[in-house]
N, C-alpha and C positions, 0 to 999 in steps of 0.2 A: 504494500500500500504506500503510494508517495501522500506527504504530506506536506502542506504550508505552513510551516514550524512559525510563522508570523501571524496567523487567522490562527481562530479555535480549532484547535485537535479535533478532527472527523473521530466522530464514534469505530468501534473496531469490531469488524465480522468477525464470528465466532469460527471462519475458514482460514482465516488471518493467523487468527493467534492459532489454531493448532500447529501454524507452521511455525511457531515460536518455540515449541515445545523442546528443550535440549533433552530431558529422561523427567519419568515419571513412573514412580513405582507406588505402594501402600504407603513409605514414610515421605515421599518429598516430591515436589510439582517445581522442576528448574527449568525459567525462563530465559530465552532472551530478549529483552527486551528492548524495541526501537525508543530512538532520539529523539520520537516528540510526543511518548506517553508518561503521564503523571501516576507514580505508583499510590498513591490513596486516594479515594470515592474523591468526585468534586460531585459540584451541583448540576450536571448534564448529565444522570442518569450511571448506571451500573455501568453501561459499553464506554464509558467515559475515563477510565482509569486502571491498570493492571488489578490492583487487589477486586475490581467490581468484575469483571470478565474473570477472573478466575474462582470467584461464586457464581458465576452464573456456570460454567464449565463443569466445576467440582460438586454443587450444591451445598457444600457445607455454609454452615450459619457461619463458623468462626473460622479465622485464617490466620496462620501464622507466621509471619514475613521474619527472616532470620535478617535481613540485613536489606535498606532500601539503597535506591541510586537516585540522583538527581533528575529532575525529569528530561534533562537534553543528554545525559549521561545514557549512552546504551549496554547493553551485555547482560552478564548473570543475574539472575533475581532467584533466590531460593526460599520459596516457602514448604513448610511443613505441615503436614497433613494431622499431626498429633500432637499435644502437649511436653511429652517424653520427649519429643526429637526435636523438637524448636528448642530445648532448652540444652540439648544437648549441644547443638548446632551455635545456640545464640551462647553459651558458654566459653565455646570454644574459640571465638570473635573476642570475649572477655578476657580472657587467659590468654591471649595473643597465641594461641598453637596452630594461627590458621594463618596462610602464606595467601596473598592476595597480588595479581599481576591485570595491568591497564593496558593497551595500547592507547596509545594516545599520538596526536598531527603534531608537529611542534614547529613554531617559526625558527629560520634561521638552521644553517646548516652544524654538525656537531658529529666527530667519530668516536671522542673519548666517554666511558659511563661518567655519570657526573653525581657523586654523593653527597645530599645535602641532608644538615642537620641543623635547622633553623630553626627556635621555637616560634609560634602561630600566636595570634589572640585579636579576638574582635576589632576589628577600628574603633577608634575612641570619637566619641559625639563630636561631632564637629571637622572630623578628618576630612571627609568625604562626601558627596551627591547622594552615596547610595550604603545606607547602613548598616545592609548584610553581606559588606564587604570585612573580609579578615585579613590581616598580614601582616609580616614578618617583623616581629615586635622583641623585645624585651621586659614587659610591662608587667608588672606584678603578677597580672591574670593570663600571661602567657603559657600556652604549654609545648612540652616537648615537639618535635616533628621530623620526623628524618622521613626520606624519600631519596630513593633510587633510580636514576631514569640511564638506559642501555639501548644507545642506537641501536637501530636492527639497516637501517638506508634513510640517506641524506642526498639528495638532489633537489635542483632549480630554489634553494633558497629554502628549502622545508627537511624535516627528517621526522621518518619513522619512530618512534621509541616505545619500548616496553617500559615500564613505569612499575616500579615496586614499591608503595607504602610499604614503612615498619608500624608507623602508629596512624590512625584513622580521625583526626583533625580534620574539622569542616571546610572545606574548599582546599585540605593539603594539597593534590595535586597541583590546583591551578596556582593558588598560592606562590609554591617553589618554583610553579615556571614563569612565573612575572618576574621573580626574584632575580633568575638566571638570565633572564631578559631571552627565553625562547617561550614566549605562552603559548598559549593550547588555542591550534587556529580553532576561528569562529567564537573565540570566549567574547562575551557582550561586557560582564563584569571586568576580567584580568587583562583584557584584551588593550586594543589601543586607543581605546576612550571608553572609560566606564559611564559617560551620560546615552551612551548605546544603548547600554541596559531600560535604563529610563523609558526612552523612548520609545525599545519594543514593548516595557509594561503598558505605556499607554495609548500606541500607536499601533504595535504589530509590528509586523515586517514592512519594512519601510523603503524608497531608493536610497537615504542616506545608510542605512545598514548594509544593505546588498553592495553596497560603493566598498563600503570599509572593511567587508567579513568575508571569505572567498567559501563558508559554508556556513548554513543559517542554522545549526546549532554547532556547541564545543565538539571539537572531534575526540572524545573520549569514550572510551570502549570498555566496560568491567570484563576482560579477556578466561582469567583463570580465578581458580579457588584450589586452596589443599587444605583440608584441615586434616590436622596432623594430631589423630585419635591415638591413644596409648596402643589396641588394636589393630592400628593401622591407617595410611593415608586415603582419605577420600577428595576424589578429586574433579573439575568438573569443566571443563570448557565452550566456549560460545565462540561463533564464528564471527569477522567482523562485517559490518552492518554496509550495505551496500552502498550508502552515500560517502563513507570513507571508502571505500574500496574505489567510485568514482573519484573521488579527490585525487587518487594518487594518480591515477590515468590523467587525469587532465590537468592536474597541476605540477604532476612531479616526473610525468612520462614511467610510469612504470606501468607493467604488467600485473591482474591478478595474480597473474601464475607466480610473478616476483613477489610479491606484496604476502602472500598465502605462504610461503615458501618461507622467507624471513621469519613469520611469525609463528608457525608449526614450528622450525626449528627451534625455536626457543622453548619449547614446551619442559 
């Protein structure tokens, strides 16, 4: 399904999302999830949101999301089908025993891994146009934040990367890549004018956006998962989302087959 990531999110056929479906067994229902759906109910009805399409799919009353993604953030979404296992799952998110991998677009070309450990913390009132901006602070209320990002291909001015959080800080990716000064093409907030953001809250997609953004969400991928059980590792991966995989064709001259290739191998 193509969408106008600028206009209201089109409701989702329930032929759609089966093809979302990465495994589904008795204990867990793993999605992947597209770049311009909102993971909890809004006001435009059940087909309007991941968690309302996956009661309408599963029937169950109650749903267990072990872990969400932002809504222009695409890949893994794992919910549980039972109380035992969301907690076993959302524990293991706690206890840090779970290894998490991003691809993600990045401006600006880069062959070396680049290991950042910057702590994070809110903007302070008055920094900023837009208030649920975070960044690289020292501030009392700061927290840790390390991130790992590992070219995989850099051409025509962009590069590939896998993206490794150690800890799960709100906006840590984009964050560290404003930091580094290679952001995450398409970001509206970290990007190269945060009154973008603005603008889409109250305009939509706009010509001034499409001018400034060369993809009308972050190109950000939830790629892998391992949670790493006493019993053994479980593990789960999502393919990436067809409007980065066009980016890289058009922007960077590559091939899927290169593109798919880079990124399996890093599995």
């Amino acid at each position: 399904m193509n969408n106008p990531y600028g206009e209201e999110a089109p409701l989702v056929e329930m032929t759609d999302f089966t093809n979302w479906i990465v495994q589904e067994d008795d204990n867990l229902l793993i999605i992947n999830k597209p770049g311009w759906l909102l993971c909890h109910p809004s006001k435009n009805g059940p087909m309007s949101s991941l968690v309302g399409v996956v009661r309408e799919y599963t029937g169950a009353d109650k749903l267990h999301l072990v872990a969400r993604l932002d809504r222009e953030t695409s890949g893994l979404i794992v919910f549980a089908k039972r109380p035992a296992v969301a907690r076993k799952f959302q524990m293991a998110i706690q206890n840090r025993i779970v290894k998490k991998a991003y691809i993600a677009l990045m401006e600006g070309e880069f062959n070396e891994p680049k290991h950042i450990d910057l702590p994070i913390a809110r903007r302070r009132k008055g920094g900023g146009p837009v208030i649920v901006k975070s960044e690289v602070s020292y501030d009392r209320s700061s927290q840790d934040a390390v991130t790992d990002f590992i070219p995989l291909l850099s051409k025509n001015g962009y590069t590939l990367c896998r993206v490794e959080p150690e800890t799960g800080r709100k906006h840590q990716i984009r964050v560290h890549a404003e930091e580094i000064k290679h952001r995450i093409v398409g970001d509206k907030i970290y990007g190269p004018d945060e009154t973008l953001y603005i603008e889409f809250i109250e305009n939509g997609w706009t010509e001034r956006l499409a001018a400034a953004l060369p993809m009308q969400r972050q190109a950000l991928h939830c790629f892998r998962y391992d949670f790493q059980f006493p019993e053994g590792t479980v593990s789960f991966t999502a393919q990436l989302q067809e409007d980065m995989l066009q980016f890289c064709r058009e922007y960077m001259g590559l091939s899927a087959a290169e593109v798919m290739t880079a990124v399996q191998g890093q599995n």
